[in-house]
C-alpha positions as a Markdown table, in Angstrom:
| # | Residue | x | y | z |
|---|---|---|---|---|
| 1 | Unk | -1.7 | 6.2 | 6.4 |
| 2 | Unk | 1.8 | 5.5 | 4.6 |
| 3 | Unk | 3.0 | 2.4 | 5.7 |
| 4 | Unk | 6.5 | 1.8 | 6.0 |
| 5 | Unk | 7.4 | -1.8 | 4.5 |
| 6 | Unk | 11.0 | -3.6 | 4.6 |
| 7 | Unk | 11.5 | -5.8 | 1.8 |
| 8 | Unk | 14.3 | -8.8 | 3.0 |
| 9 | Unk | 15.3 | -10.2 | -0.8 |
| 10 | Unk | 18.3 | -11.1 | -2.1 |
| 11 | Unk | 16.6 | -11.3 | -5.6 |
| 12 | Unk | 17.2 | -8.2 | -7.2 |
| 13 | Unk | 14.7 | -8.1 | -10.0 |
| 14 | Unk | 12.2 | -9.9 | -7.2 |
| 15 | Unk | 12.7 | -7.3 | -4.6 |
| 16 | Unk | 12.8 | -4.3 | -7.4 |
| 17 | Unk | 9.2 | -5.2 | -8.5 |
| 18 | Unk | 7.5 | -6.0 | -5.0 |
| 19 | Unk | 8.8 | -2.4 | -4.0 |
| 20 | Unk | 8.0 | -0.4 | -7.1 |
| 21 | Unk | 4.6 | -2.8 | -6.9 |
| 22 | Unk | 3.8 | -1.4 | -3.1 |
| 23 | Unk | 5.3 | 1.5 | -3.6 |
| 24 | Unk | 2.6 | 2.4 | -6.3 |
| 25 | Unk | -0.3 | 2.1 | -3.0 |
| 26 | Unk | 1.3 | 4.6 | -1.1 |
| 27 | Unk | 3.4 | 2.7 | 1.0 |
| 28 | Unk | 7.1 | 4.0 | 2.0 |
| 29 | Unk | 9.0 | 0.9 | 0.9 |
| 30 | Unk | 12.9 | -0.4 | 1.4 |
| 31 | Unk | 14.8 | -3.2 | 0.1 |
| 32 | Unk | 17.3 | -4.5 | 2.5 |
| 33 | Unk | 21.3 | -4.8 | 1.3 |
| 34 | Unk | 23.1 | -5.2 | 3.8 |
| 35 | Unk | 21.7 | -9.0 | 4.9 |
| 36 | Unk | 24.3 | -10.0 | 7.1 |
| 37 | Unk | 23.0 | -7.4 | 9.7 |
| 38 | Unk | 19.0 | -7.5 | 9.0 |
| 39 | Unk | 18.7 | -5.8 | 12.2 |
| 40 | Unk | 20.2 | -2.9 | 11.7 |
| 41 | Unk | 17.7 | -2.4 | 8.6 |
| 42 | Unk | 15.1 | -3.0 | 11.1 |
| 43 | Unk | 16.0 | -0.7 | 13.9 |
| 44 | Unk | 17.0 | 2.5 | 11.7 |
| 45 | Unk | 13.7 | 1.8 | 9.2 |
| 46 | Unk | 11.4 | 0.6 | 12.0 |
| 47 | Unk | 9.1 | -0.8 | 9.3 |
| 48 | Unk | 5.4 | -1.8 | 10.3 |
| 49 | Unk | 5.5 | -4.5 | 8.3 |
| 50 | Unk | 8.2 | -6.7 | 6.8 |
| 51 | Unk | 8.3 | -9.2 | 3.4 |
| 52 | Unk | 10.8 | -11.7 | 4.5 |
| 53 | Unk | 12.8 | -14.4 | 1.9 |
| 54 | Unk | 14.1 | -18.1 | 3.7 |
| 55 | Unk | 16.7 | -18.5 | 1.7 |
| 56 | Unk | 19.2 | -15.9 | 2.3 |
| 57 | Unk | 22.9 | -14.7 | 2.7 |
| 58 | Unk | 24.6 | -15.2 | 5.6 |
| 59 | Unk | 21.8 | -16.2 | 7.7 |
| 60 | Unk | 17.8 | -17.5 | 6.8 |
| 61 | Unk | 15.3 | -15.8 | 7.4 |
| 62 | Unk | 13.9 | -17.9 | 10.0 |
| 63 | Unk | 17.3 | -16.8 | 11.8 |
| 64 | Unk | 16.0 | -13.0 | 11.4 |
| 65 | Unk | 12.3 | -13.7 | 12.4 |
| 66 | Unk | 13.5 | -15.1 | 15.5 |
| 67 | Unk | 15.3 | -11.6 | 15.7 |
| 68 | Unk | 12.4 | -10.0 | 15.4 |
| 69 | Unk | 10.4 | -11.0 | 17.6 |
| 70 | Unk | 12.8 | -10.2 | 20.4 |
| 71 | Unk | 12.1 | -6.9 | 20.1 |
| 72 | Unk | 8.9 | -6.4 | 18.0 |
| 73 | Unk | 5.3 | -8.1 | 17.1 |
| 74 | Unk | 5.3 | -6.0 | 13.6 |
| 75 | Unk | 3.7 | -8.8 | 11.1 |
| 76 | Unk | 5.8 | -10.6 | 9.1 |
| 77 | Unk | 5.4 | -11.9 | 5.7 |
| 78 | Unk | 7.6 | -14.7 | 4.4 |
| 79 | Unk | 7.9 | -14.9 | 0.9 |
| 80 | Unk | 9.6 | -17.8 | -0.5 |
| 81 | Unk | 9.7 | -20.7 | -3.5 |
| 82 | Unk | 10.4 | -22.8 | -0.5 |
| 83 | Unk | 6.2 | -23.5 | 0.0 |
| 84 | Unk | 6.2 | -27.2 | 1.2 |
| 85 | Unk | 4.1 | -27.6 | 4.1 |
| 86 | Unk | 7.1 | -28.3 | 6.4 |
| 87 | Unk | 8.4 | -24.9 | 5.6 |
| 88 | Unk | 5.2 | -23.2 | 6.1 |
| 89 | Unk | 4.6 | -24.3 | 9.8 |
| 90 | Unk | 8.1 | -23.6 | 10.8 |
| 91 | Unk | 7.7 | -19.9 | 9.7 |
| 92 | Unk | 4.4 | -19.8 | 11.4 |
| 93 | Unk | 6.3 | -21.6 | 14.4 |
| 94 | Unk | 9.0 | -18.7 | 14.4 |
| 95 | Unk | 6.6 | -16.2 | 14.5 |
| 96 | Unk | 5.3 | -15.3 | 10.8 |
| 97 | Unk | 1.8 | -14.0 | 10.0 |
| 98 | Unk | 2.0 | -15.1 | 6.7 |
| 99 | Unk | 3.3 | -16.5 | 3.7 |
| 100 | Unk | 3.1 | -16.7 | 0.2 |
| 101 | Unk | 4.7 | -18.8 | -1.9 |
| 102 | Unk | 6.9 | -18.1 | -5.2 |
| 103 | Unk | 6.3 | -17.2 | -8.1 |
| 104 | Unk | 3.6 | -15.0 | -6.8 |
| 105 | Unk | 1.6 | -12.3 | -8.8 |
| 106 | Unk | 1.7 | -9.1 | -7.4 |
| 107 | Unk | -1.5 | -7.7 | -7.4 |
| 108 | Unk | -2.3 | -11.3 | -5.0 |
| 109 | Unk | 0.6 | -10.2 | -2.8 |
| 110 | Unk | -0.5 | -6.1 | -2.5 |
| 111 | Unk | -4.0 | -7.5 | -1.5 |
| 112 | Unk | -2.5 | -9.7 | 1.6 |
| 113 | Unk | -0.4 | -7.1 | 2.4 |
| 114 | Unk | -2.9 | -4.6 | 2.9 |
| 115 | Unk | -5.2 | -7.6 | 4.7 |
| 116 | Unk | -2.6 | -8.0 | 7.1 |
| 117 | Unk | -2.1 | -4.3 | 7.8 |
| 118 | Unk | -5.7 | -3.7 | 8.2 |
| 119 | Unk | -5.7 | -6.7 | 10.8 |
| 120 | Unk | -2.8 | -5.1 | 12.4 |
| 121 | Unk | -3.6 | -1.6 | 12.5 |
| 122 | Unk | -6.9 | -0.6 | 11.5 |
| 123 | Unk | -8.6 | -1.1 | 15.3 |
| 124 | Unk | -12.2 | -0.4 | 15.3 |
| 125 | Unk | -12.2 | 0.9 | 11.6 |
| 126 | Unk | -10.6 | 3.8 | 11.9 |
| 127 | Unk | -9.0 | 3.8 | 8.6 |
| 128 | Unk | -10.2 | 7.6 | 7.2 |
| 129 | Unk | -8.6 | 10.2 | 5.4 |
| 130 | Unk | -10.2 | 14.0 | 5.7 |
| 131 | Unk | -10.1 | 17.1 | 3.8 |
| 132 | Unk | -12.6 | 19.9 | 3.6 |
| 133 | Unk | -15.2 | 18.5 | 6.0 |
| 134 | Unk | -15.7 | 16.0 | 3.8 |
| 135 | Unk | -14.5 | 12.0 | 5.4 |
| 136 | Unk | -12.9 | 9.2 | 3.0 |
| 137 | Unk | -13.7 | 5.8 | 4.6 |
| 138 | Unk | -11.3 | 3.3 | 3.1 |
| 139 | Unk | -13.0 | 0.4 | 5.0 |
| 140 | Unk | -16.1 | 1.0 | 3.8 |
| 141 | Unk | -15.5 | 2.5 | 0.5 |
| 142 | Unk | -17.3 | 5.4 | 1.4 |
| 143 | Unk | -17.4 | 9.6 | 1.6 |
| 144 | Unk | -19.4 | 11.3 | 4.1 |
| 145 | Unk | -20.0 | 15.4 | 3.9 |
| 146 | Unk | -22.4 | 17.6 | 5.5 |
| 147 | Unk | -24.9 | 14.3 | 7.0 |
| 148 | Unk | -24.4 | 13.0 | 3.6 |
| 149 | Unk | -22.8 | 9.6 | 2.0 |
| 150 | Unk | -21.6 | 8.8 | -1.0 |
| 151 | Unk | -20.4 | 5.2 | -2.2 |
| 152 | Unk | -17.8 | 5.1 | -4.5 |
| 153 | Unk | -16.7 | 2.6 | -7.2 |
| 154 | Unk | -13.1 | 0.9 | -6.6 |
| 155 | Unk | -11.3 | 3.7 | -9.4 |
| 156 | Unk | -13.5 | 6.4 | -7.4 |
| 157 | Unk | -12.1 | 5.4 | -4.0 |
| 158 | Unk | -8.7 | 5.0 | -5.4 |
| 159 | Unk | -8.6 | 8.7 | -6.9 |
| 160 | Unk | -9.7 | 10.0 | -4.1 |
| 161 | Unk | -7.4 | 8.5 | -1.7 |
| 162 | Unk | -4.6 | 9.2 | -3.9 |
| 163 | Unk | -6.1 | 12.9 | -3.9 |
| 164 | Unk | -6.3 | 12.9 | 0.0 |
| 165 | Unk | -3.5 | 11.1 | 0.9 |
| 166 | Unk | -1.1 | 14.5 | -0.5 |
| 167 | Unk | -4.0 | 17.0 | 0.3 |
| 168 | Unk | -2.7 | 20.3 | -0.5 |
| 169 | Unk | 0.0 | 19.0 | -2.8 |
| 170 | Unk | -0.4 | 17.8 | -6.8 |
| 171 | Unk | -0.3 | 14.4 | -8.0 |
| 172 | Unk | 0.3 | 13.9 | -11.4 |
| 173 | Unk | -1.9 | 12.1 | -13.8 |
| 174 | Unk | 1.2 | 9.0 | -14.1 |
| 175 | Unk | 0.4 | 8.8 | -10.5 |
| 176 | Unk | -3.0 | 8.4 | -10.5 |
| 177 | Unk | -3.2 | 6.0 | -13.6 |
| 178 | Unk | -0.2 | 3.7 | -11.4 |
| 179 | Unk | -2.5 | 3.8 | -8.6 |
| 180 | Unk | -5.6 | 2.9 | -10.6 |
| 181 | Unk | -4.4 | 0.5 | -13.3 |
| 182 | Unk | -1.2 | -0.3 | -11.9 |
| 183 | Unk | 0.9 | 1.1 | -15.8 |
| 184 | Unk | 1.2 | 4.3 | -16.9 |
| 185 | Unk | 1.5 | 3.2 | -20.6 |
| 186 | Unk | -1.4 | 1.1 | -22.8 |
| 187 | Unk | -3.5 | 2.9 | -21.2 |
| 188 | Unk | -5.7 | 5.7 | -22.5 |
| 189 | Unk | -5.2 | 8.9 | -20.5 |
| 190 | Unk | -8.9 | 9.7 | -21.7 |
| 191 | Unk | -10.1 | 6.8 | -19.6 |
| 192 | Unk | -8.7 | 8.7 | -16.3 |
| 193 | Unk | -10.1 | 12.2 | -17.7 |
| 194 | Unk | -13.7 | 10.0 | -17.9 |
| 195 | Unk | -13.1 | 8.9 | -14.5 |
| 196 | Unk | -12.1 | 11.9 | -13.1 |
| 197 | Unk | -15.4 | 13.9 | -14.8 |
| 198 | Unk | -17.9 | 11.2 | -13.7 |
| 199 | Unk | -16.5 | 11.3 | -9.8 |
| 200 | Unk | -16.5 | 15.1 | -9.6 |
| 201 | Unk | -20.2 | 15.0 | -10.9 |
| 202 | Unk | -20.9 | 12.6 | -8.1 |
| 203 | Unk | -19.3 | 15.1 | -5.2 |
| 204 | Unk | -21.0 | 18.2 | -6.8 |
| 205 | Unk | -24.2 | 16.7 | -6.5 |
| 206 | Unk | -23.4 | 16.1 | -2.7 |
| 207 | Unk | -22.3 | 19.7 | -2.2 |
| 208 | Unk | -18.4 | 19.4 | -3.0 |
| 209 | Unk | -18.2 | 22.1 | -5.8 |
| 210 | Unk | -14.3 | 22.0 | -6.8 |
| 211 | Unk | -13.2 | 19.5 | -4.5 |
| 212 | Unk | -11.1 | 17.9 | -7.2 |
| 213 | Unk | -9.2 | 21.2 | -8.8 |
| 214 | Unk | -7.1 | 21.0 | -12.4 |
| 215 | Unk | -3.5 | 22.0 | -12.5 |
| 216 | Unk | -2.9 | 22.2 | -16.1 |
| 217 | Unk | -0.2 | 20.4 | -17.2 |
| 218 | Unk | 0.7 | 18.9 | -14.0 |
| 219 | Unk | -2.1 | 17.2 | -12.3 |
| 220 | Unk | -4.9 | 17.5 | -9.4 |
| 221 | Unk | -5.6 | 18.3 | -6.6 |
| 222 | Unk | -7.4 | 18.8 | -3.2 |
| 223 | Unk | -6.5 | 21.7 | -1.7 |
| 224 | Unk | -6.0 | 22.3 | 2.0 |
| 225 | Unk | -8.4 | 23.5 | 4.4 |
């Protein structure tokens, strides 16, 4: 599922990197500009979750997470160099789910994002993507096809739920290395080719014969049932 993720920011450079950072998973991402009407932002996005900064033009964003909450229970993250304990329980208090403080390192704050969108969404584990008969488990790391399972390695299930997520479309290979490595340069583009070979091996031997197709010179793909 494609999340879509407001990012509340005044920093620039901050908020340009946390979106092309999320971005990257598959999430639909905007950065707020107009902050001295957050709610309008809200209500024309309607995001399912929402990064929130205190310190802020015109008003703080406590001030906006008591907005909010008048009108929705979509979590909300507070990201902020303002980490004291005091500031912590009064975001908690307005109504936050979270918060992590600043500087942060983005691969910390993609993983308790996607912690708190599991916890929010993901009732009973129904977090699968399909194609082909064959059922990608992101919960459990898993692919199930004809009574069969596979487990797959954390670059297997990434591929593959890059793959599944645009079923029937291409995705380039700059695509898949920013979803596996999180860079599309210093990497070697032999190192997704060996990951790509060593996965389709796995799903041929479980019956799934050109389940990952070539398009030369522009990427792979699943194709559509």
């Amino acid at each position: 599922m494609n999340y879509r993720i407001l990012v509340v920011e005044d920093d620039a450079v901050i908020a340009a990197a946390v979106a092309r950072h999320i971005s990257s998973w598959g999430c639909e991402v905007r950065v707020a500009q107009n902050f001295a009407d957050i709610m309008a932002e809200f209500n024309a996005f309607e995001p399912q979750l929402v990064l929130l900064d205190i310190g802020l033009p015109f008003y703080n964003g406590y001030h906006w997470c008591t907005e909010i909450r008048k009108i929705s229970q979509v979590p909300v993250m507070f990201i902020s160099s303002a980490s004291d304990n005091m500031n912590i329980i009064m975001a908690m208090n307005m109504g936050a789910d979270d918060f992590i403080a600043k500087p942060f390192d983005l691969t910390v704050l993609t993983a308790k994002v996607q912690a708190l969108l599991r916890r929010t969404y993901d009732f009973g584990g129904g977090n699968t993507l399909s194609a082909q008969g064959a059922v990608l488990d992101l919960n459990a790391g898993t692919l199930d096809y004809d009574g069969q399972q596979l487990t797959l390695t954390k670059n297997e299930l990434r591929i593959l739920q890059s793959l599944l997520e645009k079923h029937g479309q291409v995705v380039s290979r700059d695509e898949l290395m920013l979803r596996l490595w999180q860079t599309d340069s210093f990497v070697d583009e032999n190192t997704l080719t060996v990951n790509i070979t060593r996965l389709r091996k796995k799903l041929e031997a479980l019956g799934l014969s050109d389940f990952i197709r070539t398009r030369k010179g522009l990427g792979y793909v699943v194709e559509a049932e």
